[in-house]
matplotlib code that plots the C-alpha trace (Angstrom):
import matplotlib.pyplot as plt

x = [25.6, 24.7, 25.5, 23.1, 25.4, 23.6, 25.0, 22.7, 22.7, 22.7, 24.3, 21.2, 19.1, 17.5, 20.9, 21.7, 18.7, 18.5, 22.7, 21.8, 18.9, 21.2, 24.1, 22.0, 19.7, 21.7, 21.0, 17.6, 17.0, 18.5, 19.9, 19.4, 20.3, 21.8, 24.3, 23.5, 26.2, 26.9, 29.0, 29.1, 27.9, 27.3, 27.7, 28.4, 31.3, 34.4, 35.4, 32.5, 31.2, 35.0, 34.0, 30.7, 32.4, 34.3, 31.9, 28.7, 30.6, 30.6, 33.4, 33.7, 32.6, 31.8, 30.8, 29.9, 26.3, 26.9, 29.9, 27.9, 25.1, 27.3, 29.6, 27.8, 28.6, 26.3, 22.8, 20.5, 20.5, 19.1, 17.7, 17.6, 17.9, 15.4, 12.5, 13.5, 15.9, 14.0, 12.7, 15.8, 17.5, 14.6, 14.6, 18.6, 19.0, 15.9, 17.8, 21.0, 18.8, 19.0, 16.8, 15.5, 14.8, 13.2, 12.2, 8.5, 7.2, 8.2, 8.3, 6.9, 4.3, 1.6, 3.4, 6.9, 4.7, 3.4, 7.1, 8.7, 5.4, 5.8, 9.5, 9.4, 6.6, 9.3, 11.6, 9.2, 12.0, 13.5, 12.7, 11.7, 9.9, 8.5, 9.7, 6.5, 8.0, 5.0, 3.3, 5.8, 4.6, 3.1, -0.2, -0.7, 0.0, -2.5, -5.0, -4.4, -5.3, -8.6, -9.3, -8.3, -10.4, -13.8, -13.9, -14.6, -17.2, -17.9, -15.7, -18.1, -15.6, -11.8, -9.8, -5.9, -3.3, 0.5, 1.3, 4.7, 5.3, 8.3, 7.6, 6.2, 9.2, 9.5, 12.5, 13.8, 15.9, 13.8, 15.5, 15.0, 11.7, 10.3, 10.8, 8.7, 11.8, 13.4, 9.6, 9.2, 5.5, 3.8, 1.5, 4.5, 6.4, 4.1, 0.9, 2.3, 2.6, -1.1, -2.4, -0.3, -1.8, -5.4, -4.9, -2.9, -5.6, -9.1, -8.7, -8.5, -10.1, -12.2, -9.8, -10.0, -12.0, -12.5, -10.9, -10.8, -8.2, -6.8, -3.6, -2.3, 0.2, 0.4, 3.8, 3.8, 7.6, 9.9, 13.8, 15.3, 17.9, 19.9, 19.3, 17.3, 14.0, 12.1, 8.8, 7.4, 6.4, 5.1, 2.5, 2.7, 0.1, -2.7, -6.1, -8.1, -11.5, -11.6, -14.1, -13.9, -15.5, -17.6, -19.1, -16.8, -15.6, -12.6, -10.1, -6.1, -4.6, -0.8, 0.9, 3.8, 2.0, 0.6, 1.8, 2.8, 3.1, 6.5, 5.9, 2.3, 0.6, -2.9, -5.4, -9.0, -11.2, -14.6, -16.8, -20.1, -18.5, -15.7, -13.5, -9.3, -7.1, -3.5, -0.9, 2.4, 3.5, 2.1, 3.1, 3.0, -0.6, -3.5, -7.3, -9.5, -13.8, -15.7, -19.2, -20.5, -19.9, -22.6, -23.7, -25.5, -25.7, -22.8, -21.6, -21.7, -18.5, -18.9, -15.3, -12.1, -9.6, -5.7, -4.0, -0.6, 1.5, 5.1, 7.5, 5.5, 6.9, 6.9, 9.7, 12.8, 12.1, 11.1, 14.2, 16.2, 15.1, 12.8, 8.3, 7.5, 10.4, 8.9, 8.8, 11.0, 10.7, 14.2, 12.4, 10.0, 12.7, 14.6, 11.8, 10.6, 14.2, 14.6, 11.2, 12.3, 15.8, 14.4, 12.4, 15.4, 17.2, 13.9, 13.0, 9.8, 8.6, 6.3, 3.1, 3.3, 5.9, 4.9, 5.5, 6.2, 2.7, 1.5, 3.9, 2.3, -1.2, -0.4, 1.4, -2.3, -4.2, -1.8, -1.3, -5.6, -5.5, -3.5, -6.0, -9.1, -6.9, -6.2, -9.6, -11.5, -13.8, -13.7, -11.7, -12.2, -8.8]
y = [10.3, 7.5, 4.4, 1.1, -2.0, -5.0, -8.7, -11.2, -14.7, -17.0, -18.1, -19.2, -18.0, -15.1, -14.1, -13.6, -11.2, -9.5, -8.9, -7.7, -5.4, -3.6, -3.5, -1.5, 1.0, 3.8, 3.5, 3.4, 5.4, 8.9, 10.8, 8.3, 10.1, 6.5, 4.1, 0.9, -1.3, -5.2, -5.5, -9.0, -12.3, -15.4, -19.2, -22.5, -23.0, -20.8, -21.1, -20.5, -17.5, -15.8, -16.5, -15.0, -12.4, -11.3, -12.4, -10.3, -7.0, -8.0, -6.9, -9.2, -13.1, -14.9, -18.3, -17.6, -15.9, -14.7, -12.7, -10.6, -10.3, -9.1, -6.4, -3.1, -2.0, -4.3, -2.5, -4.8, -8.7, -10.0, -13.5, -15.7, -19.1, -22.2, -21.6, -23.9, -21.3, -18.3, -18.5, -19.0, -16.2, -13.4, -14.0, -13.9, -10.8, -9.1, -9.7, -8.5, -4.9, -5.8, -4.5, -7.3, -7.6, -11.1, -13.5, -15.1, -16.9, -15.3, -19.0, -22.5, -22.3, -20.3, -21.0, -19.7, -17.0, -15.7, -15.7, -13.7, -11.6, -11.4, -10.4, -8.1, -6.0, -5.9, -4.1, -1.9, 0.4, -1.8, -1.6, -5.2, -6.3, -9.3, -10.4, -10.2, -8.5, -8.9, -6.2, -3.7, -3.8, -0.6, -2.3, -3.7, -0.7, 0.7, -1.9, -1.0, 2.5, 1.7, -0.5, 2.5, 5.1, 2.7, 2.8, -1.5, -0.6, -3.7, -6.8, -9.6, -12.4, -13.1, -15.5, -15.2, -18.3, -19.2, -21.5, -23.2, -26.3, -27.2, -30.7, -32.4, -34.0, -36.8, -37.8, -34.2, -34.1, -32.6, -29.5, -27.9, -26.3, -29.9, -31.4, -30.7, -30.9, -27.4, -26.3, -26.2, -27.1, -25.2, -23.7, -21.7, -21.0, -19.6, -20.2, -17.3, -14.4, -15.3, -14.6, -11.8, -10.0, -10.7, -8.9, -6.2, -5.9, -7.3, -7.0, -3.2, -3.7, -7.0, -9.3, -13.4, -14.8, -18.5, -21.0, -24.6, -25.9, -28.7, -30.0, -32.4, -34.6, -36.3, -37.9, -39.6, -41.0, -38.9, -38.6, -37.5, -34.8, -37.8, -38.8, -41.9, -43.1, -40.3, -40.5, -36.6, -35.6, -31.7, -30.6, -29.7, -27.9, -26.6, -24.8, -22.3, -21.3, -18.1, -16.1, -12.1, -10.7, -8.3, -11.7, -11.8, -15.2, -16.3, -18.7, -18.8, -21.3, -22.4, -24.8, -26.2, -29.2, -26.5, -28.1, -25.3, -22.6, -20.4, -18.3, -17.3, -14.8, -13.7, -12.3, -10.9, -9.3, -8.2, -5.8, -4.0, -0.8, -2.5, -4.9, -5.1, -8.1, -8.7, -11.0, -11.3, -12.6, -9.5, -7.4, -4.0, -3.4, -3.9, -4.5, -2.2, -3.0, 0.4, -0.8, 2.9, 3.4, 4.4, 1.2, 1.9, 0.9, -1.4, -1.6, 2.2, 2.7, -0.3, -2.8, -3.6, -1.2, -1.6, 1.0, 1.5, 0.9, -0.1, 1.4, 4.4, 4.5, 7.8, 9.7, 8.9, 5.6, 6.7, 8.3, 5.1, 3.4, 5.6, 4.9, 3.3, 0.9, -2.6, -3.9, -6.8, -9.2, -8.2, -4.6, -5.7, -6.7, -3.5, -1.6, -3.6, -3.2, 0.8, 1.1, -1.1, 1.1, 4.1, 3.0, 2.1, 5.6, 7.4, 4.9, 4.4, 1.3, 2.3, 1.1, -0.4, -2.4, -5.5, -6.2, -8.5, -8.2, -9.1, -12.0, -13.8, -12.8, -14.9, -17.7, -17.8, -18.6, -20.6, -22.9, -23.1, -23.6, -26.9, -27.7, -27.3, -30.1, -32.8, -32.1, -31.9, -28.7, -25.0, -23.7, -20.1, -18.1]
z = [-8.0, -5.9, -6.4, -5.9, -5.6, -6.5, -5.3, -7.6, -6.4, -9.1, -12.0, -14.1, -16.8, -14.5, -13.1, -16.5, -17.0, -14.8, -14.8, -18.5, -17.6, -15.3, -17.5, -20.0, -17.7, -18.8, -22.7, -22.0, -19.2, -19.0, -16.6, -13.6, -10.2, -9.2, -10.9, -10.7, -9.9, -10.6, -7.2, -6.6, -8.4, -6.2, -7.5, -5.2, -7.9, -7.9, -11.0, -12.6, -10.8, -11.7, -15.4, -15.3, -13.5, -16.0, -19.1, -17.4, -15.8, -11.8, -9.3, -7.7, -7.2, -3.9, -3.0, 0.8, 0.8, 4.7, 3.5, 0.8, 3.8, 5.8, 3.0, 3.7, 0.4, -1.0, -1.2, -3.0, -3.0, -6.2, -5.6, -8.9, -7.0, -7.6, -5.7, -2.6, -1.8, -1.7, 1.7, 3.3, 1.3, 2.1, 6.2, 6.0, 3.9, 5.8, 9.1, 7.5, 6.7, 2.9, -0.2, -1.9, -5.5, -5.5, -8.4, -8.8, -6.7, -3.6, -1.6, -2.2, 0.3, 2.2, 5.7, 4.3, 2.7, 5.9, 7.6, 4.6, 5.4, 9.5, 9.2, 6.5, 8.7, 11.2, 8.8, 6.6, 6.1, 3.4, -0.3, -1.6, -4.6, -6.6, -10.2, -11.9, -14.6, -17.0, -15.6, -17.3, -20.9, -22.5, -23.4, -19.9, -18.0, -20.5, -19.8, -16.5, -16.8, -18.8, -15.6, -13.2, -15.4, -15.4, -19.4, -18.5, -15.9, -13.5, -14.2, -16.3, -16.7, -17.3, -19.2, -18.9, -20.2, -20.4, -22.3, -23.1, -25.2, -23.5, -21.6, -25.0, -25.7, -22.6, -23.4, -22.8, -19.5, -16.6, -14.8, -12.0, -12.4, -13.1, -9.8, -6.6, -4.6, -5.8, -5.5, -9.1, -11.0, -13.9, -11.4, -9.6, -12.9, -15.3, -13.2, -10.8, -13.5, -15.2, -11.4, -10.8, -13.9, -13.3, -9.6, -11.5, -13.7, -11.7, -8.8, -7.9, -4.6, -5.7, -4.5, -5.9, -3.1, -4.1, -6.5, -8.0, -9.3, -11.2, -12.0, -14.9, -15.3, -19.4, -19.2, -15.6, -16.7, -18.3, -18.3, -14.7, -14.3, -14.3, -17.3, -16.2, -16.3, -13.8, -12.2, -12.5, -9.5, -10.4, -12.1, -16.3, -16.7, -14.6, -14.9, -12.6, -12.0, -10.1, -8.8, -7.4, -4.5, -6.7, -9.1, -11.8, -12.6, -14.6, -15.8, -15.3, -17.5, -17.1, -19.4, -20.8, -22.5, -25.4, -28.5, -30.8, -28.8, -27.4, -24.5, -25.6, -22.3, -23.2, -21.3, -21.9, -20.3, -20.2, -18.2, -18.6, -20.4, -22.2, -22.8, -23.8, -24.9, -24.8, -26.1, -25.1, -28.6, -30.1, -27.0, -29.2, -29.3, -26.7, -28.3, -26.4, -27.3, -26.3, -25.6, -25.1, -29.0, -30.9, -32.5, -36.3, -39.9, -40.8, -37.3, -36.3, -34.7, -32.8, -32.7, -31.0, -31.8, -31.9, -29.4, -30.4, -27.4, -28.2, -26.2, -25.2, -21.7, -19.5, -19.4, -18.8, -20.3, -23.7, -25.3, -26.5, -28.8, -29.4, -28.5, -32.2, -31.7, -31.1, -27.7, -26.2, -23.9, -22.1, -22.2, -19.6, -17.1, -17.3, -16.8, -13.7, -12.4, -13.0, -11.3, -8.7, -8.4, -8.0, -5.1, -3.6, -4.5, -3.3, -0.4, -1.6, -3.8, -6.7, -6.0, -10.1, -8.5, -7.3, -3.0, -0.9, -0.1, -3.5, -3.8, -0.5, -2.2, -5.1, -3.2, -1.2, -4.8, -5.6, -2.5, -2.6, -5.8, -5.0, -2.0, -4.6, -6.7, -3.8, -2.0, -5.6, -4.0, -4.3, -1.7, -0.4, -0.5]

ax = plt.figure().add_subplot(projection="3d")
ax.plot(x, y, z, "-o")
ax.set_aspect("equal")
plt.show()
């Protein structure tokens, strides 16, 4: 059996994750022909990458990031770092003839965007993916294949939100993905996955060809990362008109100013045929509305119906814990992870998997997105 060792480089909440989601491929997915491997964790801090070490299953622990480029045992780097260090991470590992397993966004702008784009043309043989890891729930991919299969004909209108109701509380200590200088912003954070599902989904070949945008900012002073008086410098919450190149017109809402709400990703959308919704926080089910339905006395069979998703993955994904068991949000990362695996065992990325490619697509929207704010005009993307 092969075996796929993974270095991840950070120490964070996403290192964590994704550590875990590779921990546990085995339970869920069976007979793998590769053995994923936690090889090597990397922190700035010694003694805190030996403890996570040894608390999370790695090998080994390193501080130097050019030594794990340059170990040719290492296979895969895994880059969980704030989003000011991606950029730097990608072109190093890409030179070092690395697989990259990358999370969202890929960069913090559209001129970084185009050199991770440039270089990784130069080495096409390498497997490397985006973190959008909300593609991978039963009832999207199933939304997808409605989309695929026509059953929504041409694309009407679209309406997709994230919302988060984490920066209420002002005198909560900003972190990283507060502050423009790690690159961090709503827009980038959530706003990245609610655009990476509407291409998913929309944009089969109608590709989002002009936006507006506009960002807000509700507590201009809030408590630094030092725990002093701050003045916030990245954007809370911010809201998208989009429009596709075949008409359809749409909003993409991201937020962590939604009073109320936990991680809450929604999406509908509606086309000629049909129409489907999805949320996140009731991620077992996707609403499908079959407009060719006879219609008739007391409704016919006209309505939305509830298509039981769950963990109805493909095979070998659908053994443990069994299809009817209810979906998790962790579940989403492993399967993004053993898809992304087994491009790298067959050298070949699935093409559910999201690219490099798609990750500079969305970093476009996004950075015109930002334009349409300062500029206060639609901006083609």
């Amino acid at each position: 059996m092969k075996n796929i060792n993974i270095a991840v480089i950070g120490t964070g909440f996403m290192g964590k994750t994704h550590a875990y989601s590779v921990a546990n491929l085995p339970f869920f997915y069976e007979n793998l022909p590769f053995k994923a491997v936690l090889h090597t964790i990397c922190s700035r801090d010694k003694a805190k990458g030996e403890a996570i070490k040894n608390e999370w299953g790695f090998r080994y622990c390193e501080t130097d990031f050019e030594k794990i480029l340059a170990d040719e045992n290492i296979d895969v780097i895994d880059i969980c770092t704030p989003n000011i260090h991606h950029h730097d991470a990608i072109i190093k590992s890409l030179d070092a003839k690395k697989n990259i397993y990358c999370e969202k966004p890929l960069v913090i702008s559209d001129q970084e965007a185009d050199s991770v784009v440039e270089k990784f043309a130069e080495n096409s043989e390498l497997v490397c993916a985006m973190v959008f890891h909300n593609r991978f729930a039963p009832a999207v991919l199933r939304a997808r294949q409605l989309t695929e299969a026509g059953r929504l004909g041409r694309i009407i209108s679209f309406r997709c939100a994230y919302l988060h109701n984490s920066n209420i509380d002002a005198n909560k200590t900003a972190g990283w993905k507060q502050t423009a200088a790690n690159g961090g912003g709503v827009l980038f954070d959530l706003g990245s996955h609610a655009i990476d599902l509407m291409r998913f989904l929309c944009c089969r070949g109608d590709e989002i060809v002009s936006v507006s945008g506009k960002s807000q900012i509700f507590f201009p002073v809030r408590k630094g990362m030092d725990g002093e008086p701050w003045n916030t410098d990245a954007d809370e919450a911010f809201y998208i008109t989009a429009q596709l190149r075949g008409g359809a017109v749409g909003t993409i809402e991201a937020s962590k100013l939604a009073t109320g709400t936990n991680s809450d990703l929604s999406f509908e959308i509606y086309g000629e045929r049909g129409a489907v919704k999805y949320s996140l926080m009731q991620p077992n089910f996707l609403e499908f509305y079959d407009n060719t339905s006879p219609d008739g006395e007391y409704g016919g069979e006209k309505g939305f119906t509830k298509i039981e998703c769950v963990q109805r993955y493909p095979k070998p994904g659908n053994i443990f814990p069994g299809p009817r068991s209810p979906l998790s949000w962790l579940r989403l990362h492993m399967h993004s992870i053993y898809l992304y695996l087994d491009g790298v065992y067959n050298n070949s990325l699935s093409e559910l998997s999201p690219s490099f490619y798609d990750g500079a697509a969305v970093q476009k929207i996004m950075e015109k997105a930002r334009l349409s704010d300062s500029a206060g005009r639609w901006e083609p993307v």
